[in-house]
N, C-alpha and C positions, 0 to 999 in steps of 0.2 A: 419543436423537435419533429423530425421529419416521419412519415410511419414505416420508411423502412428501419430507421434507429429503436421504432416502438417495437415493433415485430423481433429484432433481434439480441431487445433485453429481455422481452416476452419471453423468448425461444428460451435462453440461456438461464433464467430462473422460475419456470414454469414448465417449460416443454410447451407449449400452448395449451396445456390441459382445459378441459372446460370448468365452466366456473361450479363453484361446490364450498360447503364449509372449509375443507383441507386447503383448499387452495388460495383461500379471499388472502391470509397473511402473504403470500408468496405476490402476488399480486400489488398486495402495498409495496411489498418491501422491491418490488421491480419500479415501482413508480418513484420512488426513490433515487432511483438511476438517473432518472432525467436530469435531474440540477446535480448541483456538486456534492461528493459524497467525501471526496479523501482533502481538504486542504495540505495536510500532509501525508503520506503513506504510514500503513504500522508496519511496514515489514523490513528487516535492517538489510542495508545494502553491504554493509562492511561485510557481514558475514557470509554473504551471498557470494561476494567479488572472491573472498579467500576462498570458499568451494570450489568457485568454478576456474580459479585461476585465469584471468581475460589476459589477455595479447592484445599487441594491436592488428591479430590477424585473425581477430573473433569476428566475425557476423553472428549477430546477434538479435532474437527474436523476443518480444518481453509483454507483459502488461504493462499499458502507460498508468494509470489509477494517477494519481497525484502529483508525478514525474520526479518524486524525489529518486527514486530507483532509477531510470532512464538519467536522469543528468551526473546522476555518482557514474554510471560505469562510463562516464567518458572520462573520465580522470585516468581510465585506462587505455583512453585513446584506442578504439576498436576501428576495424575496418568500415562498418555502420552499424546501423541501429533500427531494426524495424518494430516501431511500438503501436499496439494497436489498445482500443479501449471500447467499450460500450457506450458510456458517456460520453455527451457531444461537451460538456464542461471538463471532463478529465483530457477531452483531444484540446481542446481550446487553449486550458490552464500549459499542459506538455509544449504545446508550441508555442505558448507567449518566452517561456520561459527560455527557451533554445534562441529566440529572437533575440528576448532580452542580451543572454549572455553573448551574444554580438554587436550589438551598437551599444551597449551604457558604455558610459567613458571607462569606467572601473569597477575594480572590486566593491568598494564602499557603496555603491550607489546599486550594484545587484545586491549585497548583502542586504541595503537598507529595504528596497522592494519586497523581496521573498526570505529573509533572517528577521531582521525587527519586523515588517510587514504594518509597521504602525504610524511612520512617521510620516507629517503633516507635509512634510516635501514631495512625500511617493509622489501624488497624482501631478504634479509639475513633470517630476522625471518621466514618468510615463508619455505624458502628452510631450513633452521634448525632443524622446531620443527615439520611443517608441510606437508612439501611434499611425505617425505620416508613413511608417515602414510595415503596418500589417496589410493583409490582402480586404479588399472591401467587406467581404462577409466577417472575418474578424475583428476588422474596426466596429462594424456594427455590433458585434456581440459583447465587445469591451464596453461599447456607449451606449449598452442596452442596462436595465435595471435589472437588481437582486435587490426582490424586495421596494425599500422606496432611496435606493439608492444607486448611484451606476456603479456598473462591475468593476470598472477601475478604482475607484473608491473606495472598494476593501481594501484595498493595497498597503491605505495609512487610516483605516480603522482597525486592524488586529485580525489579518487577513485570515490566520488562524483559528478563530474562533466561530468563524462561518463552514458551510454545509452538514453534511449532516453528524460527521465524525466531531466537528466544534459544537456542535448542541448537545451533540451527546455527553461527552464531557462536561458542558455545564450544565447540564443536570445532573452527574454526579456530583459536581464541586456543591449544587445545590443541598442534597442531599448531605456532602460530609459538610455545609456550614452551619447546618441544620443540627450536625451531630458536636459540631464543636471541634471537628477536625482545624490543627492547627500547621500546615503545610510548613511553616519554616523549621521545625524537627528533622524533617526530610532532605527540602533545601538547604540546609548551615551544616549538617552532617559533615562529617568530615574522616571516618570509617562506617563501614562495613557494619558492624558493630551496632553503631548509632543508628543506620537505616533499618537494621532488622527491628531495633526499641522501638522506634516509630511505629513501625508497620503492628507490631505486637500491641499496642497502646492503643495505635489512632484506626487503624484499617479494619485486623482480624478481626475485631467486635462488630462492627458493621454488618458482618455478615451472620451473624446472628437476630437482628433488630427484626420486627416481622415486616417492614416495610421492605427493604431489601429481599428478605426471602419471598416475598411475595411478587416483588417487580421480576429478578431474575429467573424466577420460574418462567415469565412469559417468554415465548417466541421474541414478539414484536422487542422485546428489552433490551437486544442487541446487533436490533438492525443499528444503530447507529455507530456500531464498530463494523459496519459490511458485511455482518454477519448474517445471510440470506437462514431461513427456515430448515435447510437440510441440514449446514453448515452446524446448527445451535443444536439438531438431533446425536452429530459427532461428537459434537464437545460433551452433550449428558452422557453420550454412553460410553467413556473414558472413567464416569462413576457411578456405574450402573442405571443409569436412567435421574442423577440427581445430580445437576449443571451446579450446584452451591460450591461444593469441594472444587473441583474444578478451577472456576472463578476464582476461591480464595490463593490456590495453590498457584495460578499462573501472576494476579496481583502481587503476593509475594516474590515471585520471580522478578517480575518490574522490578518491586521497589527496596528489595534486598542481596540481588545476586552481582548486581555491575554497581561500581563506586558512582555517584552520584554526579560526580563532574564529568563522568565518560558516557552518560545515557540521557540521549534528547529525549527518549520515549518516557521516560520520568518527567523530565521536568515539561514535556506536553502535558502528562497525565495532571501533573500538579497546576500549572498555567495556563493551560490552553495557550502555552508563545516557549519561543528559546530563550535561555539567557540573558535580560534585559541589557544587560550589560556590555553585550555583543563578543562575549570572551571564554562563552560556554560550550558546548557541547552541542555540532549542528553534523547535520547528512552532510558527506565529503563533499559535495558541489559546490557548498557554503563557506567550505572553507576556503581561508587566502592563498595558498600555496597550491591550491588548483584550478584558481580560478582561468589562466591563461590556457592551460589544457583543456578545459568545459569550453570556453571561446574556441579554439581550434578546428574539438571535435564537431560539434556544435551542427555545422552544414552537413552531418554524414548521417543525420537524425530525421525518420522520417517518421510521422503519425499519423493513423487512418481511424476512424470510425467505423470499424471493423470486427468481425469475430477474425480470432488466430485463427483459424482452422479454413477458413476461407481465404486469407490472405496468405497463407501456406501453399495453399491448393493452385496458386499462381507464381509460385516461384519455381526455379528448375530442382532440378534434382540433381542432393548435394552443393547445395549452395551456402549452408547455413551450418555455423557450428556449435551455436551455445542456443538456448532455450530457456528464458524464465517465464513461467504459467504464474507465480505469487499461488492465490491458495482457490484460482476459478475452474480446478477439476473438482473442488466440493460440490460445485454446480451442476456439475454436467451426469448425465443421464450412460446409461453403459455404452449404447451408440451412438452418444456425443464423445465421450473417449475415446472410443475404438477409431470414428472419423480424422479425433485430432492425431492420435498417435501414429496413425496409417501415414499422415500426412507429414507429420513429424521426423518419420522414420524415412521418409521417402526422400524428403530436404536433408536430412544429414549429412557431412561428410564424414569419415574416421576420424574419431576423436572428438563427435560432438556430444555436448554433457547438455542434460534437463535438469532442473533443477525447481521444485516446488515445495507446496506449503501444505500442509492439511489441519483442518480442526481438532479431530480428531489424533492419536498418536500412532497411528497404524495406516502405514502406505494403502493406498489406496486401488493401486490396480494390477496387484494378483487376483484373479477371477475375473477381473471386468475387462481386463481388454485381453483379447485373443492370446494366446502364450506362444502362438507364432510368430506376434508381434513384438512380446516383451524378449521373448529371447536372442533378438536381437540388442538387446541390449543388460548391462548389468550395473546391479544394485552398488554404489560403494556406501557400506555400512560406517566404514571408519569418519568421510567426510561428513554424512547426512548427521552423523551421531555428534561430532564438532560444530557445524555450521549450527546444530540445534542448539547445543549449550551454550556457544557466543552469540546467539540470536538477543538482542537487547529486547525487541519489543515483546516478547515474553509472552506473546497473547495465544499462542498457535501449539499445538503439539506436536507437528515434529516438522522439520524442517526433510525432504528427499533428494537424493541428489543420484541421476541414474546416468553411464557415458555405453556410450556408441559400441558393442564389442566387435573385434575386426573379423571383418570375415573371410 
């Protein structure tokens, strides 16, 4: 990784502070950054798209993280797409996939890649349709090693269960086989009903065990849901200073508020994969009936290895209408907000909507960013409060959603 990509994951969850006991976790959990953190995203795109209602005459600003969010909103077929990321494997993984859905002959052979992400053919498909077509430095990064394996190669090992969001997950599974948790309660369900018995049977107790209470107390316990050190201070103080409640209340969300065959963020939770079956519940890019739109849009998708706020800082003014941040203002420092929003505000056209995440349940920037700033723009309570309840991945407390007010 290059040091300017080290410096500007430093920047973004550290500040560069000097080094001290408060900061050593902050620190890990940036080094973290460097390899793959999201094989899938946890943040639902469906609900995102209904907020913000896209056009195809949206220019669109986003986090790439894992690209499941970047490749759903081309099923909207937008004008472009400018996604940027930290990670030089979240920019990597973003553009294989925009590639992929241009040369695989079909559906079946993207699904098989990035949906089952298991099968024994991927790395044939890859080297076939895909390799001879990336740029030198990406071929080299595909036929570089993770671990004692090359990167392409996850592809039809359970490409899912790699970086850090797949270890973390199987440390839970670890943990619930330990407990005797038996996942096909959850899986075979078939109301509402049945997913709640489950969760009251197999889940809610867990979080009582002293092993559980004692892991979730840590910081470090949920870096591998992306959740930086500030981030895991929002989510305790939603209960007073005690992350437990919390935790149980938003797992119960998962695994009892959306029916079982409409939420992949379940059955991640439960497999670390989708559907084995390939007939289950997958982010909109995945699915068959959009795949010829994802191919379309596809050339309109540009990713950079970048902070938003710098790649803002070079576009014109008023060129851009839609903004998704996902939940990296938990990050950022009062004059990293004020910098993005300044710049944000400045790129807008009339009509363009922000759209974010926070850990916490309470918007985050009344008092931190300038109210000369925010008044330019306003709150809609009624989307943010909808996009929040049909948010599947259920891990975040509140979903925001702010547009342009004309002036």
């Amino acid at each position: 990784m290059s040091d300017t990509t080290q410096a500007l994951i430093g920047e973004a969850v550290y500040q560069n502070r000097r080094w001290s006991f408060d900061t050593v976790s902050d620190r890990v959990f940036a080094r973290l950054f460097r390899g793959l953190v999201y094989p899938q995203i946890w943040e639902d795109p469906v609900c995102d798209m209904a907020a913000l209602d896209l056009t195809a005459e949206d220019d669109i600003v986003c986090i790439a993280s894992g690209g499941c969010n970047v490749m759903s909103y081309l099923t909207a077929s937008p004008a472009s797409v400018t996604a940027v990321d930290l990670s030089p494997w979240h920019v990597e993984l973003n553009r294989l996939k925009l590639l992929a859905a241009q040369v695989l002959p079909d559906h079946a052979a993207f699904y098989d890649i990035f949906g089952h992400a298991d099968r024994p053919g991927n790395e044939a498909l890859f080297d076939r349709y895909i390799l001879r077509r990336l740029d030198p430095e990406a071929r080299a990064f595909w036929q570089g090693r993770h671990g004692i394996v090359r990167r392409k190669a996850l592809f039809s090992r359970g490409f899912h269960r790699y970086g850090v969001l797949g270890s973390f997950l199987g440390a839970v599974h670890l943990v619930t086989r330990l407990a005797g948790v038996r996942w096909d309660g959850l899986l075979t369900a078939t109301t509402l009903e049945e997913q709640r018995a489950f969760f009251d049977a197999e889940i809610a107790p867990l979080y009582d065990t002293r092993l559980v209470r004692f892991a979730a107390r840590r910081r470090a316990s949920l870096f591998g849901l992306g959740i930086p050190p500030a981030q895991y201070d929002k989510l305790a103080a939603d209960a007073g200073g005690d992350v437990i409640p919390v935790l149980r209340e938003r797992t119960r969300k998962l695994f009892c508020d959306f029916p079982i065959g409409e939420n992949y963020f379940a059955w991640q939770a439960a497999t670390r994969a989708y559907k084995p079956e390939g007939d289950g519940p997958v982010p909109p890019y995945l699915e068959p009936q959009h795949f010829e739109a994802v191919r379309a849009a596809a050339p309109r998708v540009t990713v950079w290895n970048r902070s938003i706020t710098d790649v803002l800082a070079e576009a014109p003014a008023g060129s851009k209408s839609v903004y998704v941040l996902l939940d990296a203002q938990d990050w950022m420092s009062d004059a990293q907000l004020t910098a993005l929003w300044e710049e944000i505000t400045r790129t807008a056209r009339p009509g363009a909507r922000v759209l974010f995440r926070t850990g916490g349940a309470a918007d985050i920037l009344p008092g931190r960013v300038p109210q000369a700033l925010l008044a330019q723009w306003g709150y809609d309570e009624a989307a943010s409060a909808t996009a929040f309840a049909t948010d599947r991945s259920a891990i975040y407390g509140g979903v925001h959603l702010y547009r342009k007010v004309a002036a």
